[in-house]
Every structure is written in structure tokens, then in C-alpha cells.
VOBA-1610 file (N, C-alpha, C; in pm, whole numbers, padded with zeros to 5 digits, always signed):
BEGIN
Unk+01502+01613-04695Unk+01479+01482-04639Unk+01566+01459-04515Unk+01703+01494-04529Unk+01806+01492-04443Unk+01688+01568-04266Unk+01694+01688-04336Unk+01641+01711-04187Unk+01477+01667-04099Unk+01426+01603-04222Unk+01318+01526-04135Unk+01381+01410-04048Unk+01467+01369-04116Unk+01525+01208-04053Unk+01589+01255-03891Unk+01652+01398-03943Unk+01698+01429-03816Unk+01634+01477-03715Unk+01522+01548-03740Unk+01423+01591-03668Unk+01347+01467-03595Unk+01311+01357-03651Unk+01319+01239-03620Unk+01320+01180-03548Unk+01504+01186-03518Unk+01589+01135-03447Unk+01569+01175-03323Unk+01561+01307-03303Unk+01569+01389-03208Unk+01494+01381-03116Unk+01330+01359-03150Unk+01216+01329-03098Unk+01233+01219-03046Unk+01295+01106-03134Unk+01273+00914-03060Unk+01389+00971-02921Unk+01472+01051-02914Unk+01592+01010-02843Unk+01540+01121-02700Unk+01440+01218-02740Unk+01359+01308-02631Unk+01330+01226-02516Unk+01277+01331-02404Unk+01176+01231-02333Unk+01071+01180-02367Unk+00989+01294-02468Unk+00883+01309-02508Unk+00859+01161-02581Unk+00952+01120-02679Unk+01001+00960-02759Unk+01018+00837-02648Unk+01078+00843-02560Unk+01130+00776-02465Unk+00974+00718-02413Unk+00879+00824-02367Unk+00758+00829-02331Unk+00649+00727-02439Unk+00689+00757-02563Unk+00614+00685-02656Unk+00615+00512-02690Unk+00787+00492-02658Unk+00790+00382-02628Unk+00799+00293-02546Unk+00745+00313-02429Unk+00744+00325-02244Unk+00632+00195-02260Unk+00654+00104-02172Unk+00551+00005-02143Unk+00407-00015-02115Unk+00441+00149-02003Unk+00297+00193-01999Unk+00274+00322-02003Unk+00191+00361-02078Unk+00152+00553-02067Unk+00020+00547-02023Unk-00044+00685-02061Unk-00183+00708-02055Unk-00140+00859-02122Unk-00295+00844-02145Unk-00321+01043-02260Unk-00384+01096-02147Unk-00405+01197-02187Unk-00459+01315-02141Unk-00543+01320-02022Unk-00613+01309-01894Unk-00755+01262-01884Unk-00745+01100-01828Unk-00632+01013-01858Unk-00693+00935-01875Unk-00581+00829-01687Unk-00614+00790-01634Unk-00583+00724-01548Unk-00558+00533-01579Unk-00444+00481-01559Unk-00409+00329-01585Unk-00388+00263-01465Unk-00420+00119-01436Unk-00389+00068-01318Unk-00329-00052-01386Unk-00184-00105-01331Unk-00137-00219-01409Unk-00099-00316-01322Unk-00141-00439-01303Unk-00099-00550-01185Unk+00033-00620-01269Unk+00151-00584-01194Unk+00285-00634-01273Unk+00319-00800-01241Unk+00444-00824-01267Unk+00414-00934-01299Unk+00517-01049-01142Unk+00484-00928-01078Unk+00531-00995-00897Unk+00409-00966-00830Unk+00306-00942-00905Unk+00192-00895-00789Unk+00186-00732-00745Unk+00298-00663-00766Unk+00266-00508-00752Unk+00182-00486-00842Unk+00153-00326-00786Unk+00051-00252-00897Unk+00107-00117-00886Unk+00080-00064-01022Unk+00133+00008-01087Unk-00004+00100-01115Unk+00025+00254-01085Unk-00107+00323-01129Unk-00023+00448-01190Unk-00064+00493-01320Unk-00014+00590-01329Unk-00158+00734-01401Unk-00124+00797-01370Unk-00188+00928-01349Unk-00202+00989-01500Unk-00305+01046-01570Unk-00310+01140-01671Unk-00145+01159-01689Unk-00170+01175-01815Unk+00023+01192-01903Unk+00123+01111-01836Unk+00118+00995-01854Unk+00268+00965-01785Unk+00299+00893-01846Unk+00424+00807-01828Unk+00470+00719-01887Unk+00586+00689-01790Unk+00569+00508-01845Unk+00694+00425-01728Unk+00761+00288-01793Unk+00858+00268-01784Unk+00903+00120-01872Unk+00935+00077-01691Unk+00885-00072-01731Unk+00908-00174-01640Unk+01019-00325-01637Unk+01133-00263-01598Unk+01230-00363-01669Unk+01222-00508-01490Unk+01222-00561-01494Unk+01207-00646-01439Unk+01351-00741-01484Unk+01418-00798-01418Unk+01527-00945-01438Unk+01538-00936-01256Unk+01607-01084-01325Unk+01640-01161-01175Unk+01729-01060-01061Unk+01771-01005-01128Unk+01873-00934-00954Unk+01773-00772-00933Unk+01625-00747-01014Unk+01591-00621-00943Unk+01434-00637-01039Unk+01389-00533-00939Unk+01242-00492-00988Unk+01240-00339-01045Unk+01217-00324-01137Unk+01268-00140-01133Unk+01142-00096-01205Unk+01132+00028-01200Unk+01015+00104-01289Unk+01123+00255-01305Unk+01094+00301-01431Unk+01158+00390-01479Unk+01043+00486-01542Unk+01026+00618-01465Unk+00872+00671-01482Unk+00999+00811-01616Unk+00922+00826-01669Unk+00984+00898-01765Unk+00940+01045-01751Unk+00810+01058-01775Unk+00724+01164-01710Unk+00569+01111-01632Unk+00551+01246-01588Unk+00439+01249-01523Unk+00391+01152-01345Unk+00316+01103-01336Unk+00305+01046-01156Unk+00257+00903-01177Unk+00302+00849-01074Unk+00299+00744-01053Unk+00264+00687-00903Unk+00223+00612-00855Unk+00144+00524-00716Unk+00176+00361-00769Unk+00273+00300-00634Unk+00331+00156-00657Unk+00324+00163-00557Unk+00183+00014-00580Unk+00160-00078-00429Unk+00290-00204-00432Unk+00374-00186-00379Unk+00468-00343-00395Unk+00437-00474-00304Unk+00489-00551-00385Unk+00418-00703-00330Unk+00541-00741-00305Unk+00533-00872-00215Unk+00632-00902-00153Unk+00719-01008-00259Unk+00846-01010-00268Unk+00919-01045-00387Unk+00968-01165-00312Unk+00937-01340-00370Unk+01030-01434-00319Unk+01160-01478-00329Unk+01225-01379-00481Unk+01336-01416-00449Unk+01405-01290-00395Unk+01334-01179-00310Unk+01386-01103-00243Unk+01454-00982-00358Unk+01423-00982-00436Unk+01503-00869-00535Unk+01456-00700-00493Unk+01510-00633-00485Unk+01502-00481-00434Unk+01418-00419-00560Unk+01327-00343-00519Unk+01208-00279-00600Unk+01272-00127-00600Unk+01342-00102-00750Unk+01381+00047-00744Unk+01313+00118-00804Unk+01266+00257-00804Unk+01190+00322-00911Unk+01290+00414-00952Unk+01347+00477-01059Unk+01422+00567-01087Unk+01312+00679-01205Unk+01333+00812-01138Unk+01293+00926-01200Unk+01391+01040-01305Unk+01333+01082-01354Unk+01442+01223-01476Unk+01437+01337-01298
//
């Protein structure tokens, strides 16, 4: 039992996990277009995955795997749009 839990563990704490609980993915094949919540858009490509953390001092997207295309919209309270990659 011990080593399923750990095996588990291992997976949630992967990229592969990281990916699963990501805001937005897509499978195999499959292409997503996401209008965020400043008016950008967000497209991401067969296999990917991206969490979208958004607060007041930044706009960020955090692509975990796979590709990504961000149209950015213009931000009124001026906050800097970062994308950070692995």
C-alpha cells in the first residue's frame, strides 16, 4: 500500500500531475482557444497544459508542457503579462 501512495505522490508532484491539474489542457489531437479574463486569448495546441494565475500586481500563464499562442489585450490597471515556461 505504502508504495502505491508513494508512487502517487510522485506523479501529482511530476510535470506530467502538475499538467493534470493545470487550468487548461487539451488531449491528444485536440486544439483549445480560451478568452481570459482581461480579454486575452489563450490557444493552446494538442497536449498542453497551462495554469492561469492572474492577481492584481501581474497577469501570468504558466505553460507546463506542450505550445501555446497569447493574443494579449490591453490591461487597465497596467499589470505586466508574464508567461513562464519548464
Amino acid at each position: 500500500m505504502l508504495l502505491g501512495v508513494g508512487g502517487g505522490w510522485q506523479l501529482w508532484q511530476s510535470e506530467t500531475g502538475e499538467g493534470l491539474r493545470a487550468d487548461y489542457r487539451t488531449d491528444k489531437g485536440a486544439v483549445s482557444h480560451q478568452l481570459l479574463e482581461d480579454d486575452s486569448q489563450l490557444t493552446l495546441n494538442t497536449q498542453s497544459a497551462a495554469d492561469v494565475p492572474f492577481d492584481v500586481h501581474q497577469r501570468a500563464v504558466h505553460l507546463w508542457y506542450g505550445e501555446i499562442a497569447i493574443t494579449t489585450a490591453k490591461d487597465a490597471q497596467q499589470r505586466p503579462f508574464r508567461v513562464m515556461t519548464r
